[in-house]
C-alpha positions in Angstrom: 0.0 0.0 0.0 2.8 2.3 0.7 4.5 1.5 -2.4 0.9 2.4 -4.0 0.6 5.7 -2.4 4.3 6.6 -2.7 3.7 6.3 -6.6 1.0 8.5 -6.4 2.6 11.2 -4.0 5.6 11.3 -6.8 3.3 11.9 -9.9 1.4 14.3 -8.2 4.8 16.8 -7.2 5.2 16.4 -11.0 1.5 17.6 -12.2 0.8 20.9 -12.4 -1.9 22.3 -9.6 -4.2 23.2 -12.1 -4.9 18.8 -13.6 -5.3 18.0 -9.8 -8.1 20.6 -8.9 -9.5 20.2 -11.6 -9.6 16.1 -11.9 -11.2 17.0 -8.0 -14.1 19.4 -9.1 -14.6 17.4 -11.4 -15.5 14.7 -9.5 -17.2 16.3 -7.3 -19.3 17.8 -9.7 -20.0 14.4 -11.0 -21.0 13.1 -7.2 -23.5 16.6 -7.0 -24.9 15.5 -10.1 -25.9 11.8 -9.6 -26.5 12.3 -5.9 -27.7 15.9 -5.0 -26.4 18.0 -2.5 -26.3 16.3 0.9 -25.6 12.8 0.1 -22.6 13.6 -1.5 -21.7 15.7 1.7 -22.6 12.5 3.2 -20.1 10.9 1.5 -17.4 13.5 1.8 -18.0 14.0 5.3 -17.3 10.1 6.0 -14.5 9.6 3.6 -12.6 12.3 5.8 -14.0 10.9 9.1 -12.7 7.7 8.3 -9.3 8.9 6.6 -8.8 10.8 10.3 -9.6 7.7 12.1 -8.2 5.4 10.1 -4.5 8.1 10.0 -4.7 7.8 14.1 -5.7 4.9 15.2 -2.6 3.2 12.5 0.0 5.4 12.8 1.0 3.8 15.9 0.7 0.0 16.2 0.4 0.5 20.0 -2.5 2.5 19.8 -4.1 0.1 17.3 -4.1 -2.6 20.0 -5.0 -0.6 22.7 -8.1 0.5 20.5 -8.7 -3.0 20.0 -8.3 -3.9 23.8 -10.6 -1.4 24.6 -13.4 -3.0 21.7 -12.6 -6.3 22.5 -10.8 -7.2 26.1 -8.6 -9.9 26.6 -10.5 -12.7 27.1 -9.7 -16.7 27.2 -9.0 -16.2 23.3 -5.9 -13.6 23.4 
């Protein structure tokens, strides 16, 4: 995955500022269009909920499990 996203990172310094906002608009213009208004803040609103989350909880492995301690505590199967 990193590999994945470091290919990304490395063509986007490359492309000009201009392609990327407007590849974004674009698809967000697209989302307005087949969904309307507040669904597709739905889906932006969640997207960068879960990319927080997702950024905190597994940026430090130790944190993961103690998230996952707290969800699920050790029992007779850990």
């Amino acid at each position: 995955m990193e590999r994945f996203l470091s290919k990304i990172f490395e063509r986007l310094q490359n492309a000009k500022a201009g392609a990327i906002f407007a590849f974004c608009f674009f698809v967000i213009a697209l989302l307005l269009c087949i969904f309307g208004f507040f669904k597709t803040l739905f889906i932006i609103i969640f997207t960068l909920v879960g990319y927080f989350v997702g950024s905190f909880l597994f940026s430090d492995s130790s944190r993961f499990k103690k998230f996952l301690d707290r969800i699920l505590p050790p029992g007779r199967f850990r």
